[in-house]
N, C-alpha and C positions, 0 to 999 in steps of 0.2 A: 541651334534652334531653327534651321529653315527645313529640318524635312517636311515631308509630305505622307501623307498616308492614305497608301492606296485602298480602296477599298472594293474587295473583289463582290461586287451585286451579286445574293442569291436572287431564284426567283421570288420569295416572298419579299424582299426586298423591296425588288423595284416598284410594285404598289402598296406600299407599308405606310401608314400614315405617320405623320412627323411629330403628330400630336397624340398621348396618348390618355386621354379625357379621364379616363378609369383611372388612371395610376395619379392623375394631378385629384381628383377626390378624394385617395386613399391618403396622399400626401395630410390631408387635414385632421386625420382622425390619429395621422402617430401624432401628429402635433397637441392633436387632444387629449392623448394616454398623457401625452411627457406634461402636461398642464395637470394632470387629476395624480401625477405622481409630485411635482415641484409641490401643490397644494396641499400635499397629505403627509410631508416629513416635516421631524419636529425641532430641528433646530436650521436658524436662520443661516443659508451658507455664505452671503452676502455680507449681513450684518448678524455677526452672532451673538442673537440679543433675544432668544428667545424659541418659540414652536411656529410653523408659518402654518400647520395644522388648525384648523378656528374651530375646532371642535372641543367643547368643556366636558364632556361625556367622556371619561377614559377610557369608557370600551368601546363608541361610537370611533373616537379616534384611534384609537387602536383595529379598528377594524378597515376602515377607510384607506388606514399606512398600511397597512397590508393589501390590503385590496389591490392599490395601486403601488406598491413597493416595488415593482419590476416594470411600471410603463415606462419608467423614461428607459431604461435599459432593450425594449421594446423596441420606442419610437427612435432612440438613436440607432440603433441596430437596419431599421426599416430604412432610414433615410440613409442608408451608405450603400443597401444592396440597392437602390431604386435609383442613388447615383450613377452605379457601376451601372445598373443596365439601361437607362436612359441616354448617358452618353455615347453608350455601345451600340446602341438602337439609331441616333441620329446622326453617327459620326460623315462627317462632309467628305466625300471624296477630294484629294487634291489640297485640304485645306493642311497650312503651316501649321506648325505645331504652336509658333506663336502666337498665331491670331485665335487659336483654342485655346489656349490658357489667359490670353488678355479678354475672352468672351468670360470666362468662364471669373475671373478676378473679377469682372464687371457686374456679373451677378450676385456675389456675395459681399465684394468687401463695403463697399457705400453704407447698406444695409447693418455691416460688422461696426463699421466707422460711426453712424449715427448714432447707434445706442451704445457704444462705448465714452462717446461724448456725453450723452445721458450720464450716463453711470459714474461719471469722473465726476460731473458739474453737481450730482444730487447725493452722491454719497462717496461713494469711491478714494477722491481725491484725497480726503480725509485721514485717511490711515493707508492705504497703498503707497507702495515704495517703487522711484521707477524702474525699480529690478523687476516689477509684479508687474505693470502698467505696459513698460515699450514693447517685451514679447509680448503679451496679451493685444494690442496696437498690430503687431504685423502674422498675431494670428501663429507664433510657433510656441506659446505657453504649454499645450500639452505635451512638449516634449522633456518640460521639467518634471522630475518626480515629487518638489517640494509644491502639496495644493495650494499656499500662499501665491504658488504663482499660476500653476494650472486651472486654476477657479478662483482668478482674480476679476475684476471688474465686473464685466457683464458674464456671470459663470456659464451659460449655453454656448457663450462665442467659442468653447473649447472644443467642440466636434466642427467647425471651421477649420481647424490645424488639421485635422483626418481629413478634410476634403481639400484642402488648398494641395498636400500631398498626393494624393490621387490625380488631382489636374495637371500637377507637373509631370506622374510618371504615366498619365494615360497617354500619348502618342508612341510610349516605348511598352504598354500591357495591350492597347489594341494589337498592335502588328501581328504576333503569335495567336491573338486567338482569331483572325480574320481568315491567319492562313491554318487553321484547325481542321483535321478532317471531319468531316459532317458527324460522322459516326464515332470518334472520339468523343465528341462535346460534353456527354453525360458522365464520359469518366473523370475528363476536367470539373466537371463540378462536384463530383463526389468528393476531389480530389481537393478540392477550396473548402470542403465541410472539416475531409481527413485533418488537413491542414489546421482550423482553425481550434481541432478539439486537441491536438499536439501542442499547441501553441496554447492552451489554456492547461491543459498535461503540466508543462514547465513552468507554468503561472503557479501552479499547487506544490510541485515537488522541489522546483530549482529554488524562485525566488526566494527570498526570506523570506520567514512568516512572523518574525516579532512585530507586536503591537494589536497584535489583534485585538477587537473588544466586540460586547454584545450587539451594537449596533450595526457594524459590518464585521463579521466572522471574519477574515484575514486583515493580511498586515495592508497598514497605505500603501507598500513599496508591490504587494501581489494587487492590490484596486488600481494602481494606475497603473503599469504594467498590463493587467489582464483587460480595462478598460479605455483607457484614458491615451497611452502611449497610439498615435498613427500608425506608425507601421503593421500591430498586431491588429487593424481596423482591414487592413488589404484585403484580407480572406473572406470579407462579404463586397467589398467592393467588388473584385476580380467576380466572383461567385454572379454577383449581377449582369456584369459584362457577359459573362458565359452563357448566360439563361436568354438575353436578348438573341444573343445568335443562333441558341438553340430555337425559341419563337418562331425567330424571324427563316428559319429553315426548315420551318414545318416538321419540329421531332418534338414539340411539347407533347406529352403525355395525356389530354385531353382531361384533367381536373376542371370542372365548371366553377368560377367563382363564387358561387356560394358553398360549394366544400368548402373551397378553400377558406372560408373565414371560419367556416366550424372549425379547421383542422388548426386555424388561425388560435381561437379561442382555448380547444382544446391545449397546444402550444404553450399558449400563454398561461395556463393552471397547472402545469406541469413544470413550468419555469420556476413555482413557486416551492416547490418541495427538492428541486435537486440540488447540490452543492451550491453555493453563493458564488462561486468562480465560475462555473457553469452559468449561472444564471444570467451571467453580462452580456451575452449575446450567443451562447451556443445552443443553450437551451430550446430558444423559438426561432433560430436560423433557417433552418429546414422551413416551416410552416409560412414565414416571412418571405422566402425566397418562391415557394408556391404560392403564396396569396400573388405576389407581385407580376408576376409570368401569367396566371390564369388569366388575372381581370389584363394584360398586357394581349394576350391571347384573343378573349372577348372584343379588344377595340380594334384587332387587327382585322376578324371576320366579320366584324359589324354587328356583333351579337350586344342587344341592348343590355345594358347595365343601369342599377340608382345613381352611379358616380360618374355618369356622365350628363345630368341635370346643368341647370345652370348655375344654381344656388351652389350644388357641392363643388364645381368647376370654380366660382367664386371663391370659395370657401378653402379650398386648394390653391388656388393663386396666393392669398394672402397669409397662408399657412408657413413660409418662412419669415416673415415677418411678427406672424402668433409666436411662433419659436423663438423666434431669439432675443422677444421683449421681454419676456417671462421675470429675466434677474431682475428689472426693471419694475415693470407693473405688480410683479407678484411679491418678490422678495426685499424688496424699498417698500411699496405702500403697508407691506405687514409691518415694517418696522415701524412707519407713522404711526399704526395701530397700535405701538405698543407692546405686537404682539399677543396683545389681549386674544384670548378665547369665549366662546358665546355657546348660548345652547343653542340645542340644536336647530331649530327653524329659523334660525339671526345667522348659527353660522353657515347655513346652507345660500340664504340670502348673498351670504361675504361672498363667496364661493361663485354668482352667478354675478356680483358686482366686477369679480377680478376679474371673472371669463370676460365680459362686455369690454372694460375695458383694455386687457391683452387684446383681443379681437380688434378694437378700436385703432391700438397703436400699431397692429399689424397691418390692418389697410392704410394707414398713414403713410407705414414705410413704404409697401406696395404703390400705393399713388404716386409719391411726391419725392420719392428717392429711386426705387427700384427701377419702374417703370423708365421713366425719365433717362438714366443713367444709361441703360440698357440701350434706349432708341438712339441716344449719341454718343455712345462709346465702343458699343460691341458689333459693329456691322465688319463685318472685314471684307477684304478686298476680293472680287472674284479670284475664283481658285483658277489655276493653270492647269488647265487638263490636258492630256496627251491628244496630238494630233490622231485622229482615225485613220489606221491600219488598211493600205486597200487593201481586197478580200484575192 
């Protein structure tokens, strides 16, 4: 673990800014899909003791789970290609491979840590076995097929296992696409789309498909497999990494950001009618992968964007913290409720009570754990650069 990774400077490069304001706004709004999707399904994954849905209207609610039946699949999707190209975007010259992955541990697990101590201490402890709890604890539960365990405790902490993975193999996925020919770049990402719709191919045809039922058309063993397993997550990771250097090298295709949220949108209503196996993240890959580059695009040439405000910058900082209190705020306080359903104008109220306080306990974490944790643990050591070549 002491290599280094060289990173050969394009020209856009070397004035590229470290911050990419656009894409920490956009961060908020998948956070907001995977909120109006957690909100809108009808049995508790947490506590299975009822609908988290607060709609008494059965075709109010029915339309609602539909509506948002594909945001989290969306919003997790969003945040693995915005991974890959974020860290592709600011990777350190010179720096160890270890001082990136203890940076990168720094920013998530505290955060993972805190509301998993929530979720043991308020509910959790209850009935989890610690065959469910330790790997859910070090963050490799989605590698179990059995959901007792993959959506145990705090159930969002399970797209943490997809990135803790990616942290440890990004020092061995940068090196190859650094040294990519320029003109390559486009074919490597076609080549991550190729890839991920093969690997949903085998999700349909190889795995089993017993147990299917109406509420997810395939079996658990094709949902976590096609969704949930890390590995098959690499192909938007990688996918992001490749688009940062495509950006960053001046071959973006010049889509303006507000296409790209039509083509976003459009994406996203198209997700809704193709195969359910498709719809975990192939479906709006493409559009995802363009909305992320365009407005990445925009901050690189200084082209004003709404998401780079302060509120939405705000609102993007505390946006993994919105994320991952969800099982928490969302799926615990319905069960205090009983679960109960309301008409419509009470359960709309419920619905702007959970947002405030998700949002609440996201700045909390942001504050007083994130923040904190980040300014004393993650600074690593100057990097060892190579002495200058005389000419």
């Amino acid at each position: 673990m002491a290599q280094t990774v060289e990173v050969p400077l394009e020209p856009h490069h070397l004035g590229a800014p470290r911050k990419l304001d656009s894409l920490t706004g956009l961060r908020f709004y998948a956070a907001f899909v995977v909120f109006l999707f957690h909100t809108g399904i009808m049995m508790n994954p947490a506590l299975p003791t009822g609908p988290i849905n607060p709609f008494a209207d059965v075709d109010v609610a029915k339309w609602y789970g539909a509506i948002f039946g594909t945001g989290g699949f969306v919003g997790v999707s969003f945040f693995f290609v915005l991974s890959g190209f974020v860290l592709s975007w600011s990777v350190k010259p010179g720096e160890r491979a270890r001082a990136f992955i203890r940076r990168r541990i720094v920013k998530v697990f505290p955060n993972h840590l805190a509301m998993w101590v929530a979720a043991m201490v308020l509910f959790a402890a209850a009935y989890t076995s610690w065959k469910a709890w330790l790997p859910n604890l070090f963050l490799v539960h989605p590698w179990f097929p059995d959901f007792s365990i993959a959506m145990s405790v705090d159930t969002p902490s399970w797209s943490l296992g997809g990135e803790l993975l990616f942290y440890v193999l990004f020092p061995l996925i940068i090196r190859p696409i650094l040294r990519m020919d320029v003109r390559r770049l486009w074919l490597w990402a076609g080549i991550m789309v190729a890839g991920l719709f093969a690997y949903q191919l085998v999700a349909t045809f190889v795995v089993p498909s017993d147990g299917a039922n109406p509420n997810i058309p395939i079996s658990p063993l094709q949902y976590w497999f096609g969704y949930f397993l890390p590995v098959g997550r690499l192909f938007e990771f990688v996918l992001g990494a490749v688009l940062a250097r495509i950006v960053l090298a001046g071959k973006w295709i010049g889509i303006k950001p507000a296409a790209s949220v039509v083509f976003m949108v459009v994406g996203y209503v198209a997700s809704m009618f193709v195969p359910f196996q498709f719809s975990l993240n192939f479906a709006t890959l493409i559009p995802i992968a363009v909305m992320v580059a365009s407005f990445a695009n925009a901050d690189l040439r200084g082209t004003r964007t709404r998401l780079r405000g302060r509120v939405a910058v705000w609102l993007g900082n505390v946006s993994f913290g919105f994320y991952l209190s969800q099982g928490v705020t969302i799926f615990y306080l319905r069960s205090l409720m009983g679960n109960a359903v309301f008409s419509t104008p009470l359960a709309i109220l419920v619905l702007i009570g959970l947002f405030v306080v998700t949002l609440f306990v996201g700045w909390l974490l942001y504050r007083f754990v994130e923040t904190p944790m980040m300014r004393r643990f993650s600074r690593a050591r100057p990097p060892r650069l190579p002495a200058p070549r005389a000419s």
